[in-house]
N, C-alpha and C positions, 0 to 999 in steps of 0.2 A: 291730297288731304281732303276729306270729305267733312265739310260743315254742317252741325245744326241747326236746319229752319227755328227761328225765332217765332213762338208764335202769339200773336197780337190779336187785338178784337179793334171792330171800327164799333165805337159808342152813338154817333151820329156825325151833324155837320151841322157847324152853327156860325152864321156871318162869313160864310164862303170856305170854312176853316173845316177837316176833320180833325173829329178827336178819336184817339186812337190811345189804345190801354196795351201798356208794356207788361211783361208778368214783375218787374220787381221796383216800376214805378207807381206809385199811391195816386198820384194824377198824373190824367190825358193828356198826351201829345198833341200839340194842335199842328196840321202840315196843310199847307195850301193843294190845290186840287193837281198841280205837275208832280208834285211829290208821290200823293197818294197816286198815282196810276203809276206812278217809276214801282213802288214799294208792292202794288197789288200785281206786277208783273217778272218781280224778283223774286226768285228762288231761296231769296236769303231770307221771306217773311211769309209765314203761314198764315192768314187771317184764320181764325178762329169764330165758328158758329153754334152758337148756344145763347144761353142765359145765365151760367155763370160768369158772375166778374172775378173768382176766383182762380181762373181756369190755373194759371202755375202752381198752385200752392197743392193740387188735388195729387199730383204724381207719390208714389209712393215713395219713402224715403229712402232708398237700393236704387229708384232709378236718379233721383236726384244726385248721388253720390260719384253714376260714371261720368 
């Protein structure tokens, strides 16, 4: 079975913590810095590079649907 990469944005790091933006949570995940290298080395999380904070919401709605 072949899964799909999840994909996330890192918003920054603040008090040792990242914040990291989910596409269908409204606020940042906070994961101490063993997590985020587990997650930036997993195939299960795409980090996402841009400027939108919107990035899930952009997909078209045909590809949201498979």
């Amino acid at each position: 079975m072949n899964k799909k990469q999840i994909m996330v944005k890192l918003l920054g790091k603040e008090k040792g913590y990242y914040k990291i933006a989910f596409p269908n949570l409204k606020i940042p995940v906070e994961v101490d810095e063993n997590l985020y290298r587990k997650m930036r080395h997993s195939r299960e999380f795409q980090f996402f590079k841009g400027k939108d904070l919107e990035f899930a919401s952009k997909k078209p709605e045909n590809e949201l649907a498979k």
